[in-house]
NUPADO-752365 format. One record per atom (N, C-alpha, C, O, CB): residue number from 1; residue in one letter; chain; atom name; x, y, z. Coordinates in Angstrom, 1 decimal, padded with zeros to 4 digits. Glycine has a CB too. Example, Ala and Ser with C-alpha at 12.3 -4.5 7.8 and 13.67 -1.06 7.14 Angstrom:
num  residuo  cadena  atomo  px  py  pz
1  A  A  N  013.2  -005.7  007.8;
1  A  A  CA  012.3  -004.5  007.8;
1  A  A  C  013.2  -003.3  007.8;
1  A  A  O  014.2  -003.3  008.5;
1  A  A  CB  011.3  -004.5  009.0;
2  S  A  N  012.8  -002.2  007.1;
2  S  A  CA  013.7  -001.1  007.1;
2  S  A  C  012.9  000.0  007.9;
2  S  A  O  013.4  001.1  008.0;
2  S  A  CB  014.1  -000.6  005.7;
This chain:
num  residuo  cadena  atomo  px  py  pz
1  X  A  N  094.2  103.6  108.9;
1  X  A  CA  094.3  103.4  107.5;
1  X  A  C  093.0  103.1  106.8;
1  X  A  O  092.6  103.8  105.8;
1  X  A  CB  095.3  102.2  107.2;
2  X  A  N  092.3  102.4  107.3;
2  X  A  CA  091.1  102.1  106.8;
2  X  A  C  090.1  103.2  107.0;
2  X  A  O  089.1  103.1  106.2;
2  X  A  CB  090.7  100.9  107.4;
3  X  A  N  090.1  103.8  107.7;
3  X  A  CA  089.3  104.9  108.0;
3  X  A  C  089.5  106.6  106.9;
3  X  A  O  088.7  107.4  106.5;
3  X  A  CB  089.8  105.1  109.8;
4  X  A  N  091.2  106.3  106.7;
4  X  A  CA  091.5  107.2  105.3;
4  X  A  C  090.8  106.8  104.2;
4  X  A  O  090.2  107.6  103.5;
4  X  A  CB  092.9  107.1  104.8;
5  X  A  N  090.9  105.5  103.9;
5  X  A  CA  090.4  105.1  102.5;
5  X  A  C  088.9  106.0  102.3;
5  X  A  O  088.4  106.8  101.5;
5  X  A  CB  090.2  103.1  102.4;
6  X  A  N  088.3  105.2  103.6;
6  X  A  CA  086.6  105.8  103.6;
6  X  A  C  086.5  106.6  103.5;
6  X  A  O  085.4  106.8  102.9;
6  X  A  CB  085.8  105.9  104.4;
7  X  A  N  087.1  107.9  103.9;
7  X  A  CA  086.8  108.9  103.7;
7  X  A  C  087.1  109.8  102.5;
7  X  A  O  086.7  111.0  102.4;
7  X  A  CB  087.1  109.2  104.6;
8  X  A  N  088.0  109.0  101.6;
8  X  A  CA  087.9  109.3  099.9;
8  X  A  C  087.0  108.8  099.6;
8  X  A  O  086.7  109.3  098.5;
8  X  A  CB  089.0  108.8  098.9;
9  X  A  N  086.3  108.1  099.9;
9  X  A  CA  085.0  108.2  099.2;
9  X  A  C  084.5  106.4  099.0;
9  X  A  O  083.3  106.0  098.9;
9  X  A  CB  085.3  109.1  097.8;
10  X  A  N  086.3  105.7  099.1;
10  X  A  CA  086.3  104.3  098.9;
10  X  A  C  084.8  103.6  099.7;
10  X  A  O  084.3  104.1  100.7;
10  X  A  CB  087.8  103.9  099.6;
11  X  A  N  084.3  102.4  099.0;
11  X  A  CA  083.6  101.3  100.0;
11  X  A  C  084.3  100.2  100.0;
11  X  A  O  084.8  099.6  099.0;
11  X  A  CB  082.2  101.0  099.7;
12  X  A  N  084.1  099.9  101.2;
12  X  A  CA  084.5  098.1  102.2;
12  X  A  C  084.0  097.6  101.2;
12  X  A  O  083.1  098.2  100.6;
12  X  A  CB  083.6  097.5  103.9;
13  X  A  N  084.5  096.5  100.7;
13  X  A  CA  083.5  095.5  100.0;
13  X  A  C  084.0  094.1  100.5;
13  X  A  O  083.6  092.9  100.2;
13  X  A  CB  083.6  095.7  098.2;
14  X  A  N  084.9  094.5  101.4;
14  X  A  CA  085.3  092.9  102.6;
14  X  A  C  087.0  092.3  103.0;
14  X  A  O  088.1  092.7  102.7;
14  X  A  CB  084.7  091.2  101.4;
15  X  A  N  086.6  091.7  103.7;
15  X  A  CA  088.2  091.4  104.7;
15  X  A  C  088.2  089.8  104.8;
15  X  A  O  087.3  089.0  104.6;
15  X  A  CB  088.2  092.0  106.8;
16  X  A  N  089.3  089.9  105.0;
16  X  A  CA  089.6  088.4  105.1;
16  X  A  C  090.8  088.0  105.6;
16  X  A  O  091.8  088.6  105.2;
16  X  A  CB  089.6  087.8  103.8;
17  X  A  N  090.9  086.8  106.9;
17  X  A  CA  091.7  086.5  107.5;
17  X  A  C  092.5  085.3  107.2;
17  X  A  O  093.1  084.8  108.2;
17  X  A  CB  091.2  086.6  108.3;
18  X  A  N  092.7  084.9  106.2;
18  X  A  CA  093.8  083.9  105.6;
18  X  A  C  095.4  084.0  105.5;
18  X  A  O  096.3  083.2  105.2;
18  X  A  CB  093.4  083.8  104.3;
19  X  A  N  095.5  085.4  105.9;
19  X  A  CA  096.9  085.7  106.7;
19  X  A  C  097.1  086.0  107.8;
19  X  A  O  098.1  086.7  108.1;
19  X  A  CB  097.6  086.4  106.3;
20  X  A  N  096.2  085.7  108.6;
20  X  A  CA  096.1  085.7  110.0;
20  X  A  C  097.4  084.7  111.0;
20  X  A  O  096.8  083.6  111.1;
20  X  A  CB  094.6  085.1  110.1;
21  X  A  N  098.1  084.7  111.5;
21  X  A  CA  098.5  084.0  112.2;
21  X  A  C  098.6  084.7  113.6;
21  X  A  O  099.3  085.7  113.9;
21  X  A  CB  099.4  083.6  111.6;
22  X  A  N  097.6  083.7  114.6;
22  X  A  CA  097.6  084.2  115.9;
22  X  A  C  098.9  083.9  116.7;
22  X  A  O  098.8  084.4  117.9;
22  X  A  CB  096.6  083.7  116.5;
23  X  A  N  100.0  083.1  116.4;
23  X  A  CA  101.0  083.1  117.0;
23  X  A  C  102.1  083.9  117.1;
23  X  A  O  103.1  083.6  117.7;
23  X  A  CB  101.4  082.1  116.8;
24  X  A  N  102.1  085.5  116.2;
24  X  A  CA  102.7  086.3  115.8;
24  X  A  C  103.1  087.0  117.3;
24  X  A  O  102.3  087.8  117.8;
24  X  A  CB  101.9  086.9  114.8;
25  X  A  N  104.1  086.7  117.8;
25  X  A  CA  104.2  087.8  118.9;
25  X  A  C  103.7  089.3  118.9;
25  X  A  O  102.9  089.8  119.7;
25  X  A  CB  105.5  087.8  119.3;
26  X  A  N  104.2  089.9  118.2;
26  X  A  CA  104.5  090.9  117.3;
26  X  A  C  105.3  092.1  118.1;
26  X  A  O  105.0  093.3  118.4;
26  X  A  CB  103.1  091.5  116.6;
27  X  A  N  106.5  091.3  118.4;
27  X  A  CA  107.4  091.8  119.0;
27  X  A  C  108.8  092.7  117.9;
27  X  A  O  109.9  093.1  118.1;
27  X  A  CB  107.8  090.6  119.9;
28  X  A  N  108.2  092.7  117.1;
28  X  A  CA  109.5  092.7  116.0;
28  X  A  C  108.7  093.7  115.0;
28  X  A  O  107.4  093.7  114.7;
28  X  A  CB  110.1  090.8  115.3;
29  X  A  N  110.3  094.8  114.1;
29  X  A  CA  108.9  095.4  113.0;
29  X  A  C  110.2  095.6  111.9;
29  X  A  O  110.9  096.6  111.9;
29  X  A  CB  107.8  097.3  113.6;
30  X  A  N  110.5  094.6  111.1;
30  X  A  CA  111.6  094.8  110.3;
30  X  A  C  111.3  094.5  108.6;
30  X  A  O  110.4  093.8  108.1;
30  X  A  CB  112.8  093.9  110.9;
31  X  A  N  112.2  095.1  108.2;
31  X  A  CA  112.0  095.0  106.8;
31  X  A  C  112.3  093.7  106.0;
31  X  A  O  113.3  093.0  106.4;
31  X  A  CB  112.8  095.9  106.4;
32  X  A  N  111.7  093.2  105.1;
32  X  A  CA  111.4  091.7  104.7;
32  X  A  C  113.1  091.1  104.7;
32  X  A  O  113.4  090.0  104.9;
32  X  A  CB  110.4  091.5  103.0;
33  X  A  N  114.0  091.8  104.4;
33  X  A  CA  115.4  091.5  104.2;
33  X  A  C  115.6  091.0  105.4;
33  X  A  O  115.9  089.8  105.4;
33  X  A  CB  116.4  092.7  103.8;
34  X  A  N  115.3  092.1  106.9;
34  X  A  CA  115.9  092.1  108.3;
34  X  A  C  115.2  090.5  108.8;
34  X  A  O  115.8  089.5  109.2;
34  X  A  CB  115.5  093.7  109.4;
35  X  A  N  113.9  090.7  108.5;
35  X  A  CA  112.9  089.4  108.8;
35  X  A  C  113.6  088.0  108.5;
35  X  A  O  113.7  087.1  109.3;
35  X  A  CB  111.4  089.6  107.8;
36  X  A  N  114.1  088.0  107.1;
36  X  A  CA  114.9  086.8  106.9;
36  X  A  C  115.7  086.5  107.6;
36  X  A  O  115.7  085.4  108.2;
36  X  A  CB  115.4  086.7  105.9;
37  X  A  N  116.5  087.2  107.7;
37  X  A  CA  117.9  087.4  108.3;
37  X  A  C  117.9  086.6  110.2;
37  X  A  O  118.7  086.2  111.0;
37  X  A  CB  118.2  089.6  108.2;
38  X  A  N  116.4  086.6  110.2;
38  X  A  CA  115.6  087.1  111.6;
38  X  A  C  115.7  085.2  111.9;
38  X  A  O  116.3  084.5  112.7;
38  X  A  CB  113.6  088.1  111.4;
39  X  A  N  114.9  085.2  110.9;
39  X  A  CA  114.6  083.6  110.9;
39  X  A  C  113.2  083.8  110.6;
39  X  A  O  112.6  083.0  110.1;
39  X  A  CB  115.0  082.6  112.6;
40  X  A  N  112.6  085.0  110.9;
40  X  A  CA  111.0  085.3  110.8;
40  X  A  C  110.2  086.0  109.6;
40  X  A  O  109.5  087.0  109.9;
40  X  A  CB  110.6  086.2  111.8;
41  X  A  N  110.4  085.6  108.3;
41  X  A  CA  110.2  086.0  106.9;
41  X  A  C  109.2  085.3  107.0;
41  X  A  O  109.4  084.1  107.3;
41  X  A  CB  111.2  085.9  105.7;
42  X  A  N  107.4  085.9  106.8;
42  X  A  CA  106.3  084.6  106.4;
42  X  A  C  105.9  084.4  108.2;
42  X  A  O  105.3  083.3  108.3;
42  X  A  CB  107.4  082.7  105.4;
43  X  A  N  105.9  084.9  109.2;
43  X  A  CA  105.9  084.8  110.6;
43  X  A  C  104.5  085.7  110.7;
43  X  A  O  103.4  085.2  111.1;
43  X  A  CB  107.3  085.4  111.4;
44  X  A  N  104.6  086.9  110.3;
44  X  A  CA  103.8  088.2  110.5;
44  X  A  C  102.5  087.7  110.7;
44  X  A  O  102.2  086.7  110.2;
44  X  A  CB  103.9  089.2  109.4;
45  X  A  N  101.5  088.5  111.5;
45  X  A  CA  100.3  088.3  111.5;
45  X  A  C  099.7  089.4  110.3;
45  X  A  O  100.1  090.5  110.4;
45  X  A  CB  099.8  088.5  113.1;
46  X  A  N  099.1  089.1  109.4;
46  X  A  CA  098.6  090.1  108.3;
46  X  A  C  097.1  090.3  108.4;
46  X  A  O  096.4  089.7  109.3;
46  X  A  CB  098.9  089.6  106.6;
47  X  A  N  096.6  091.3  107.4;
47  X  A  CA  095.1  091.4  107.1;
47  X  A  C  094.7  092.0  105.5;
47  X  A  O  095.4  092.8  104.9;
47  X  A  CB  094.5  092.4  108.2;
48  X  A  N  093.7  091.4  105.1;
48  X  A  CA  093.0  091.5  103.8;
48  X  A  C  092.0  092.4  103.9;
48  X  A  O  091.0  092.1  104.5;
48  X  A  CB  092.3  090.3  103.3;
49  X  A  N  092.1  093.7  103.2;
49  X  A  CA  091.0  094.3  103.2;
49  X  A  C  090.8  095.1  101.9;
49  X  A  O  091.5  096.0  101.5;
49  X  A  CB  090.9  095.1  104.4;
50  X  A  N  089.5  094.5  101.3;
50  X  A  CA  089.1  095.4  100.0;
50  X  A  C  088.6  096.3  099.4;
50  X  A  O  087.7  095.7  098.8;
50  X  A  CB  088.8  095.2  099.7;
51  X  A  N  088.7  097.3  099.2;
51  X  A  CA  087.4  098.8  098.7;
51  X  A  C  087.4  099.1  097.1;
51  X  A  O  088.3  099.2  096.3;
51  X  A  CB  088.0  100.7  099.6;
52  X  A  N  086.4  099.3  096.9;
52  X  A  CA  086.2  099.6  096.0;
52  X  A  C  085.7  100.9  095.4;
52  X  A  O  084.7  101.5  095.9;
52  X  A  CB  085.6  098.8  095.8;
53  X  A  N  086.2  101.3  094.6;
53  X  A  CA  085.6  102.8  094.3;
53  X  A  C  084.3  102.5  093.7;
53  X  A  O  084.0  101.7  092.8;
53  X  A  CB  086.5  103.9  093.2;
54  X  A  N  083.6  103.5  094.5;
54  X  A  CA  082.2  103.7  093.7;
54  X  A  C  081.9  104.4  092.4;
54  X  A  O  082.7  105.2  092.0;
54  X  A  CB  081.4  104.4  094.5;
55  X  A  N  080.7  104.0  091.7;
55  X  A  CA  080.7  104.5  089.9;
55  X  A  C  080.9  105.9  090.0;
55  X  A  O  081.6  106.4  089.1;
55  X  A  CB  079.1  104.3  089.1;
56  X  A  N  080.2  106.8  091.1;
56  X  A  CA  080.2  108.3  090.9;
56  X  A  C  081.1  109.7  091.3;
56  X  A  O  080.9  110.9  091.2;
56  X  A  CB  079.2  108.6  091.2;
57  X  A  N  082.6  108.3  092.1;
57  X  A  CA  083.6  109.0  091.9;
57  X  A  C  084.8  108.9  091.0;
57  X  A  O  085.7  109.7  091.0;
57  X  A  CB  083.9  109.0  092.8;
């Protein structure tokens, strides 16, 4: 995914791990409804990543 963005032309301008949770098995891949349902809504391990279009595209 990140490697698509770049190559439109997008730039990184930074990441961030504040939805990180390392206890995520990540045994599971369901939709936020199924997740509730799960007991595991808010469980997921996530990631922050920002790009920005440049002026001269």
């Amino acid at each position: 995914m990140v490697e698509e963005v770049l190559q439109a032309g997008f730039e990184r301008a930074g990441s961030a791990e504040f939805l990180r949770n390392p206890d995520d098995p990540r045994d599971w891949n369901a939709a936020p409804s199924a997740a509730a349902a799960a007991g595991k809504r808010g469980t997921a391990d996530r990631f922050v990543v920002r790009f920005v279009k440049p002026a001269n595209l």
